[in-house]
C-alpha positions as CSV (number, residue, x, y, z in Angstrom):
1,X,31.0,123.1,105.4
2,X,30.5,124.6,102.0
3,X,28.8,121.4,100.5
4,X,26.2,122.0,103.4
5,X,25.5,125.3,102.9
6,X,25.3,124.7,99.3
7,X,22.7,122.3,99.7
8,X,20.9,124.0,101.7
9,X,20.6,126.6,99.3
10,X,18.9,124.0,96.5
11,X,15.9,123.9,99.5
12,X,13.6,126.8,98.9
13,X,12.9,126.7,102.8
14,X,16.3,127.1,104.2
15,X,17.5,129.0,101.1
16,X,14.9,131.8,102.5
17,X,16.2,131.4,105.9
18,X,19.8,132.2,105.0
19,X,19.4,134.9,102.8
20,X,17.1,136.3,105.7
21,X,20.3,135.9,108.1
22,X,22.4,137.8,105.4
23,X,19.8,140.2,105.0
24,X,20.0,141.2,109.1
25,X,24.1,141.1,108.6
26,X,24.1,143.4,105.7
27,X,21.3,145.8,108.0
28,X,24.1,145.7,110.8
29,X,27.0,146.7,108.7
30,X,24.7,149.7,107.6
31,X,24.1,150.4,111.6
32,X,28.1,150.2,111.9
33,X,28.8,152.8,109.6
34,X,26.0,155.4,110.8
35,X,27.9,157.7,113.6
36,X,25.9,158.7,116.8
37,X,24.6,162.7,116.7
38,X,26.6,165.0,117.8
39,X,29.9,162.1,118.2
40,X,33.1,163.5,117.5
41,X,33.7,160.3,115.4
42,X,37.4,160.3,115.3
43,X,38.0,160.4,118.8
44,X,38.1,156.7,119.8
45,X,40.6,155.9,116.8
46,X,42.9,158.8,117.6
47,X,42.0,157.8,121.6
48,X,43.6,153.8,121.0
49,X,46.9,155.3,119.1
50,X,47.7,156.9,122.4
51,X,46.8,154.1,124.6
52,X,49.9,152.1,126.3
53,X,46.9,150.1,127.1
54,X,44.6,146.9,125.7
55,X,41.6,147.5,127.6
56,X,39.4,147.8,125.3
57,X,40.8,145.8,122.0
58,X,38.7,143.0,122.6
59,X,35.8,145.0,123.1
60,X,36.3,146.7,120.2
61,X,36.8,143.7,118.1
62,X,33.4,142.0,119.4
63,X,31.7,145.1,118.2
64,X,33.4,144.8,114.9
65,X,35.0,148.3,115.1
66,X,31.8,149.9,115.5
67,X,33.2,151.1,119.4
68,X,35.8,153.0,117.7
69,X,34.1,154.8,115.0
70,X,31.2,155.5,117.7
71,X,28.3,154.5,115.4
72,X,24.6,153.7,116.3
73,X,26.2,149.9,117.9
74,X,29.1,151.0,119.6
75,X,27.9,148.9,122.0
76,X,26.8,146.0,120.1
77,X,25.4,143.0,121.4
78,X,28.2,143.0,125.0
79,X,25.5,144.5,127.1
80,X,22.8,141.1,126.0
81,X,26.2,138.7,126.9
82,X,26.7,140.3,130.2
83,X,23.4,140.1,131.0
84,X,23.3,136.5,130.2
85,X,26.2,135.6,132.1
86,X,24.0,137.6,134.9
87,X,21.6,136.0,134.8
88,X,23.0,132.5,134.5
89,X,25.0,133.0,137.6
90,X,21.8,134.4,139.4
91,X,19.8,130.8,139.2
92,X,22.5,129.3,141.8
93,X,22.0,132.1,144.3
94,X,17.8,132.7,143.5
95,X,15.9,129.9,144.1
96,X,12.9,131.2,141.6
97,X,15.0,131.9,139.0
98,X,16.5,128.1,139.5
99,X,12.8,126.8,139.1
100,X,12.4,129.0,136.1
101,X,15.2,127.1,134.8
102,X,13.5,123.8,135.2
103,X,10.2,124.9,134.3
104,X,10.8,123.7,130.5
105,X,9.5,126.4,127.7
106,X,7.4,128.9,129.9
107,X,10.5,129.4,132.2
108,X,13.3,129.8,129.5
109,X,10.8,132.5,128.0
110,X,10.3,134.4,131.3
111,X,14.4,133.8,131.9
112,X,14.1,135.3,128.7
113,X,12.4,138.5,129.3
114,X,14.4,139.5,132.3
115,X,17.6,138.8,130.4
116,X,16.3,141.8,127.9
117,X,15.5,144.1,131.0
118,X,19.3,143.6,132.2
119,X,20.3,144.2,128.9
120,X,18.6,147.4,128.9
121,X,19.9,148.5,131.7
122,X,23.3,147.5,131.3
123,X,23.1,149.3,127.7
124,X,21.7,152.7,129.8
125,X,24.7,152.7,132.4
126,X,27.1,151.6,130.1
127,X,26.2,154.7,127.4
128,X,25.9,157.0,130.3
129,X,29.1,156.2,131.6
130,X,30.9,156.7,128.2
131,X,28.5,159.3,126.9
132,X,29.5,161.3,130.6
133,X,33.4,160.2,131.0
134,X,35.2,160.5,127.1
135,X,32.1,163.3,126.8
136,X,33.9,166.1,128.3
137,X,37.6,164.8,127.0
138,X,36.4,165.6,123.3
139,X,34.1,162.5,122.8
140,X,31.2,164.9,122.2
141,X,31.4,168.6,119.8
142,X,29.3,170.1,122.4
143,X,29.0,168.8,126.2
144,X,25.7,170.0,126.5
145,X,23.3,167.6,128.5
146,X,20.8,167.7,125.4
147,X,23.8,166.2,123.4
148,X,24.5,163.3,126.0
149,X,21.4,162.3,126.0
150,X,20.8,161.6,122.8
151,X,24.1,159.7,122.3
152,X,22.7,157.7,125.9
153,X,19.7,157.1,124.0
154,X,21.3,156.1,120.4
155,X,23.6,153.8,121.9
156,X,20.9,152.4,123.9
157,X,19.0,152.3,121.3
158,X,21.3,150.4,119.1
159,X,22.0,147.1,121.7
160,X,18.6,146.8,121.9
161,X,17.8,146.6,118.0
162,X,20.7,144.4,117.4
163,X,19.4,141.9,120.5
164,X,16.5,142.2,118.3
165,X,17.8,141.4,115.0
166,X,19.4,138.5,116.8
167,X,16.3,136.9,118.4
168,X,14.7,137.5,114.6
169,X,18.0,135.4,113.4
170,X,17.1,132.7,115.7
171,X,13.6,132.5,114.8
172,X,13.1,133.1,110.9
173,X,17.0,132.5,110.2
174,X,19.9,129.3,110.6
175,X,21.3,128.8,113.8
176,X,22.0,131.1,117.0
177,X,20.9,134.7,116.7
178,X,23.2,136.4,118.8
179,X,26.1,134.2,118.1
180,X,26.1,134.9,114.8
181,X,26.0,138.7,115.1
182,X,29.2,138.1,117.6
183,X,30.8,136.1,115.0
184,X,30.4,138.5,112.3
185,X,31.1,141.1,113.9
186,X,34.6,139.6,114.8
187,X,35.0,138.7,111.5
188,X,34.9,141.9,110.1
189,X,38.0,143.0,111.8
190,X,40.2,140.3,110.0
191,X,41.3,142.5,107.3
192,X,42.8,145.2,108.9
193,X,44.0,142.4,110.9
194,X,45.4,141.0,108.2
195,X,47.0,144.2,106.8
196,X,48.5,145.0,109.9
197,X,50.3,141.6,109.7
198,X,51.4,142.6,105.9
199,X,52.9,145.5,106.7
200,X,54.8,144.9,110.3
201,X,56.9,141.4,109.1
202,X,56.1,141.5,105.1
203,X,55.8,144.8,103.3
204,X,59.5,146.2,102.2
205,X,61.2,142.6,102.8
206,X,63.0,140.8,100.3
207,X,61.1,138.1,98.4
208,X,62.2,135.1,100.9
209,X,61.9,136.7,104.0
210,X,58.4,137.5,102.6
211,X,57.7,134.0,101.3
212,X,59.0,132.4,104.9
213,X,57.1,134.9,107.4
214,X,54.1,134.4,104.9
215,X,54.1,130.8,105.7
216,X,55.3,130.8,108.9
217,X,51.6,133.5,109.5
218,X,49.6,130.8,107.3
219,X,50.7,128.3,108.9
220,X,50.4,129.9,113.1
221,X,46.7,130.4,112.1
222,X,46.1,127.0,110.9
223,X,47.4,125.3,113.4
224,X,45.5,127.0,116.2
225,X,42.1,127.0,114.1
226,X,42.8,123.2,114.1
227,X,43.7,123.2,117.5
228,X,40.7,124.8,118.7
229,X,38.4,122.5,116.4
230,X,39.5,119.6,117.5
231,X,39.6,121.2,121.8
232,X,35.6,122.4,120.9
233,X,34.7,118.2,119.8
234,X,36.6,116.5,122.0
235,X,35.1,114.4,124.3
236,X,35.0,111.4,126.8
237,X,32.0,109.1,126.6
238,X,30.5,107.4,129.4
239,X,29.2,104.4,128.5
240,X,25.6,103.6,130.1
241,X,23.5,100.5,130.4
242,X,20.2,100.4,130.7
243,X,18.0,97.4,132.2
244,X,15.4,95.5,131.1
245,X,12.5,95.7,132.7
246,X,9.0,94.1,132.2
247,X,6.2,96.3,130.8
248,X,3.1,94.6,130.5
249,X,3.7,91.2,128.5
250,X,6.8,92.3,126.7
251,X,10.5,93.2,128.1
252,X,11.6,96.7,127.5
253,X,15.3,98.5,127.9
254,X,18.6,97.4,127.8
255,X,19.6,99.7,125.4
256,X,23.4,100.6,125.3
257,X,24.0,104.4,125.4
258,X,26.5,107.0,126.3
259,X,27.4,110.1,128.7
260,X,29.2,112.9,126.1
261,X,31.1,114.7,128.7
262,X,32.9,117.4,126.5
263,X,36.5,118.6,127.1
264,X,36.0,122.2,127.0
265,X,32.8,121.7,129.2
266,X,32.5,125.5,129.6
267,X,33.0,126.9,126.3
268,X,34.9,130.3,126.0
269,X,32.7,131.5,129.4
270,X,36.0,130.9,131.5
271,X,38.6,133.6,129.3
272,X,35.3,135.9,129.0
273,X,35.3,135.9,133.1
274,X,38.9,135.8,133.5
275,X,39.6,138.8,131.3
276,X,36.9,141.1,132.4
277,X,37.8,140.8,136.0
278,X,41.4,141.9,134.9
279,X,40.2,144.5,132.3
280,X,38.0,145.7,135.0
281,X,40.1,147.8,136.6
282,X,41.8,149.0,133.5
283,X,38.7,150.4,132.2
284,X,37.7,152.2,134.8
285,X,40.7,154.2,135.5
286,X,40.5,155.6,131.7
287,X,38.2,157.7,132.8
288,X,40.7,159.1,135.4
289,X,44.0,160.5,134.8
290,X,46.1,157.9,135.8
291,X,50.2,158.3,136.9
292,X,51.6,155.1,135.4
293,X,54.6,156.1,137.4
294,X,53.2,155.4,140.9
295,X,52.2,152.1,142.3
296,X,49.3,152.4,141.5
297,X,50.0,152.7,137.6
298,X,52.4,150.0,138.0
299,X,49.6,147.6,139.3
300,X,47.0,148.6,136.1
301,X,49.9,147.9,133.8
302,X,50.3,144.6,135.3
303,X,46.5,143.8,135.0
304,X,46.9,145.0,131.4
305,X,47.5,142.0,128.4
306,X,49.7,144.4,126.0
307,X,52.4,144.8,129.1
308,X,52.9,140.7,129.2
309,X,55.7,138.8,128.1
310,X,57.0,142.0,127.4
311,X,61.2,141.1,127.5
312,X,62.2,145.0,128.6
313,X,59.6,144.7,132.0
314,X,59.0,140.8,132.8
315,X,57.5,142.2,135.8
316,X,54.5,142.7,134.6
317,X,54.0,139.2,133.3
318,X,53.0,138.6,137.1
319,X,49.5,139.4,135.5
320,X,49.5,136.9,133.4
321,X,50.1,134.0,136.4
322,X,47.1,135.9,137.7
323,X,45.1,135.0,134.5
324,X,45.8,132.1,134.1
325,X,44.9,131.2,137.5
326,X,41.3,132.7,136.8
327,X,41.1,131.0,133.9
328,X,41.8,127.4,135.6
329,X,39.2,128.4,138.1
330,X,36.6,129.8,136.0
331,X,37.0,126.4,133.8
332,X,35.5,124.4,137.3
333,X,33.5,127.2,138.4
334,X,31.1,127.2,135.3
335,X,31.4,123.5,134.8
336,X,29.5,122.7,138.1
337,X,27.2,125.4,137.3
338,X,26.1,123.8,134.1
339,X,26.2,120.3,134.6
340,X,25.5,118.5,138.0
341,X,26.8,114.9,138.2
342,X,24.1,114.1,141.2
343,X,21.5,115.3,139.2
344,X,22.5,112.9,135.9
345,X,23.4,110.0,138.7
346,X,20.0,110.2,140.1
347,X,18.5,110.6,136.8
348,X,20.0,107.6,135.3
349,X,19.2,105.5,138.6
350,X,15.5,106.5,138.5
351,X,15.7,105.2,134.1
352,X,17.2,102.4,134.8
353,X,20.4,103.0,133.7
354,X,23.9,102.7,135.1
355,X,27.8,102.8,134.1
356,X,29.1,99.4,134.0
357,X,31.2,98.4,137.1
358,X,29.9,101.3,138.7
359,X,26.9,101.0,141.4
360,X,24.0,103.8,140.8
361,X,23.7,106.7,143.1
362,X,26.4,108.5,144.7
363,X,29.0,106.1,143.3
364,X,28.1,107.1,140.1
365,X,28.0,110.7,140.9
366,X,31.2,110.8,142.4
367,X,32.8,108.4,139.4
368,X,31.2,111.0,136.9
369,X,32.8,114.0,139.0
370,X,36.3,112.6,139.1
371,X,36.1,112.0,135.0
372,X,34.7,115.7,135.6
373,X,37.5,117.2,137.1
374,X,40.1,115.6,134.7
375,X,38.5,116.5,131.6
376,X,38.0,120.3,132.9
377,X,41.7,120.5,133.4
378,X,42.6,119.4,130.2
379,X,39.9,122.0,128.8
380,X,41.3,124.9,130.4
381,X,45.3,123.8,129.4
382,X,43.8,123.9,126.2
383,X,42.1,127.7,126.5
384,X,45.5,128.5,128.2
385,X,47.1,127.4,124.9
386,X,44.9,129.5,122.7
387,X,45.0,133.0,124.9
388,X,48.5,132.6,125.5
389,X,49.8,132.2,122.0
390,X,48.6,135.7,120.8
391,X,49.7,137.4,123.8
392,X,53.3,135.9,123.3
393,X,53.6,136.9,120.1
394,X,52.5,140.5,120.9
395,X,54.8,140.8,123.9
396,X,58.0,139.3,122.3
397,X,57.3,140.5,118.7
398,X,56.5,144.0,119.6
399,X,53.0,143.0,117.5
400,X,49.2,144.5,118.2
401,X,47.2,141.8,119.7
402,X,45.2,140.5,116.5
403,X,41.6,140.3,116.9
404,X,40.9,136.8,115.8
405,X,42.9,135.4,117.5
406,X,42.6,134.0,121.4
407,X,39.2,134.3,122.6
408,X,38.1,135.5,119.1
409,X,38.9,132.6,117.5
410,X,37.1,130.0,119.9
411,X,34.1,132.0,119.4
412,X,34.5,131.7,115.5
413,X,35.2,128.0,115.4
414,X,32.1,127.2,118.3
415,X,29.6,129.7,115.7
416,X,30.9,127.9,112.5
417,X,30.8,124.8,113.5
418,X,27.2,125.4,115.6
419,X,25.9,126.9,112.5
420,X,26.7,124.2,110.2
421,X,25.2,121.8,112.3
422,X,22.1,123.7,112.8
423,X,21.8,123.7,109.3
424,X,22.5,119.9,108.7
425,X,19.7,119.3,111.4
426,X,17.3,121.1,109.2
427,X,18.0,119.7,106.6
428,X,18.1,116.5,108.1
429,X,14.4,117.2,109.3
430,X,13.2,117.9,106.0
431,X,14.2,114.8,104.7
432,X,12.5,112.7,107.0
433,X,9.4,114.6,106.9
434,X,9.8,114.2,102.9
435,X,10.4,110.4,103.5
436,X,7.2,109.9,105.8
437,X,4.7,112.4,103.7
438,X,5.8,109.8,100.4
């Protein structure tokens, strides 16, 4: 990873595209710090001490702590991923959105432009509802209607500069725009991450109960950075023969190829559904004043993370059968929303091609769907294996959920490793261009 990156900086093209990506980081860590007009800024961080609740951690830490200092992206870039899951979902069910899809360049760009709209609008209700709800609980100094609308506005304002900044990343910069705003964002939340670790099983210890739960840390987030690596590459390939085929005077095809069907077909999309449908209800009832003593406060501390695995009320681990349920369905439910084996079976049959031992057509498709549904199960034990870990170890070690960690940390290793080989590509490209101008 580092040798590619410092080659890349020895080319003067891609050494101006990456220090144009740091360049649009460094202008977002300036945004962070900026606090909204008329914000009582202290609020949100005094507000999560008192929570018995994880609602919004994650959101917090895919913001990069700009949600609880209330700066100018306390919204950051959440709004521009809920509007693309949106509108990703909306192609099944719209038929013109579907074609869009399909319609190469000119249709992603107009998928494009009504993913921005959504995003908009999702920023507006989202600011109004926080600018209206924590507003008159002490968010703002004055709960004037002139004040919430300018922190409507700001907010607002700031999702739709950093969806900017990230389409600018992915067109003069390295790799994806508005993963790599995610990712740093996340990543900036490591080192208080880090010092909360220090000082709950390391400060005041003697020297080998140090040494052994420093190791024992060192060695938890290795093995699941591995883990994850190794669950984002894996993959079963589908071997595919093509036939020859006369074209004019001269026989053609019967090239050899393959079918990459990855393991963890639907990314991190499936924990992203899973835990916003059991956030959901969290969320909204912080805007209420809530009786955890009643059923109904029973049933939001069961949809909450923090109150799993939790040895003094296993109870409310029910929630996390109930997530882990999602999850498994969630894996299928955006596999066959992003890849159709009739579609690749009818495709190879019209090419010539077919798997060996397999006839073309709906034996294929229904040979690629079984692999399909094998592979997806395996994917989602593995996300199962990277959200439960940190939730255990918060539950049983009495431990705030760390922020890179579980969903976090897919996201980092996917953007790393996407990065990196965006950058190899490029540089790949040169060379060969290079190689044919000599």
């Amino acid at each position: 990873m580092f040798k590619s990156i410092r080659n890349a900086f020895k080319v003067k093209e891609l050494r101006g595209k990456l220090l144009y990506t740091l360049m649009m980081l460094v202008v977002i860590r300036f945004g962070s710090q900026l606090p909204i007009p008329g914000i009582e800024t202290s609020f949100f961080a005094d507000w999560f001490e008192r929570q018995s609740t994880n609602a919004f951690g994650f959101f917090n830490a895919m913001t990069g702590g700009s949600f609880s200092s209330m700066s100018v992206f306390a919204l950051s870039i959440t709004p521009y991923i809920t509007s693309s899951i949106i509108i990703q979902l909306l192609t099944i069910a719209i038929p013109r959105l579907e074609e869009l899809q399909k319609d190469g360049e000119d249709g992603r760009k107009k998928i494009q432009e009504y993913t921005r709209y959504t995003t908009v609008g999702l920023a507006l209700f989202e600011s109004a509802a926080m600018a209206i709800g924590f507003g008159r609980q002490g968010l703002l100094l004055d709960y004037t209607v002139g004040n919430i609308i300018v922190a409507v506005v700001t907010m607002t304002t700031g999702s739709a500069l950093l969806m900017w900044i990230g389409e600018q990343i992915t067109e003069k910069g390295v790799g994806n725009g508005i993963s790599i705003v995610l990712l740093f964002n996340i990543l900036s939340s490591v080192p208080d991450d880090m010092r909360n670790l220090y000082y709950r099983f390391i400060f005041g210890q003697t020297i080998p109960t140090m040494v052994v739960a420093a190791v024992i840390i060192a060695a938890v987030i290795l093995a699941m950075v591995v883990f994850v690596i190794v669950l984002n590459d894996a993959e079963r390939r589908i071997p595919v023969q093509y036939s020859k085929k006369m074209v004019g005077r001269k026989m053609v095809g019967g090239q050899a190829s393959s079918i990459p069907l990855k393991v963890n077909t639907a990314g991190v999309m499936p924990v992203i559904f899973a835990s916003s449908i059991m956030s959901f209800p969290v969320v909204i009832a912080q805007f209420f004043p809530v009786d955890y003593t009643s059923v109904g406060g029973h049933i939001l501390m069961m949809l909450n993370s923090a109150s799993w695995c939790r040895p003094d009320q296993p109870v409310y681990s029910i929630g996390l059968v109930i997530y882990l349920v999602l999850l498994i369905l969630f894996a299928y439910f955006y596999t066959s929303i992003t890849f159709n084996p009739l579609e690749v079976a009818n495709n190879m049959k019209k090419q010539g091609g077919f798997i060996p031992g397999i006839r073309p057509g709906k034996p294929t498709s229904d040979y690629l769907n079984g692999i399909l549904n094998y592979i997806i199960f395996i994917g989602a034990m593995g996300l199962i294996v990277v959200s439960v870990v940190p939730i255990l170890v918060s539950g049983l070690l009495d431990v705030t959920q760390i922020s890179f960690m579980g969903t976090s940390l897919i996201i980092i290793v996917g953007v790393v490793l996407e990065t990196i080989k965006a950058i190899e590509s490029q540089m790949l490209v040169r060379y060969y261009k290079g190689f044919l101008n000599d």
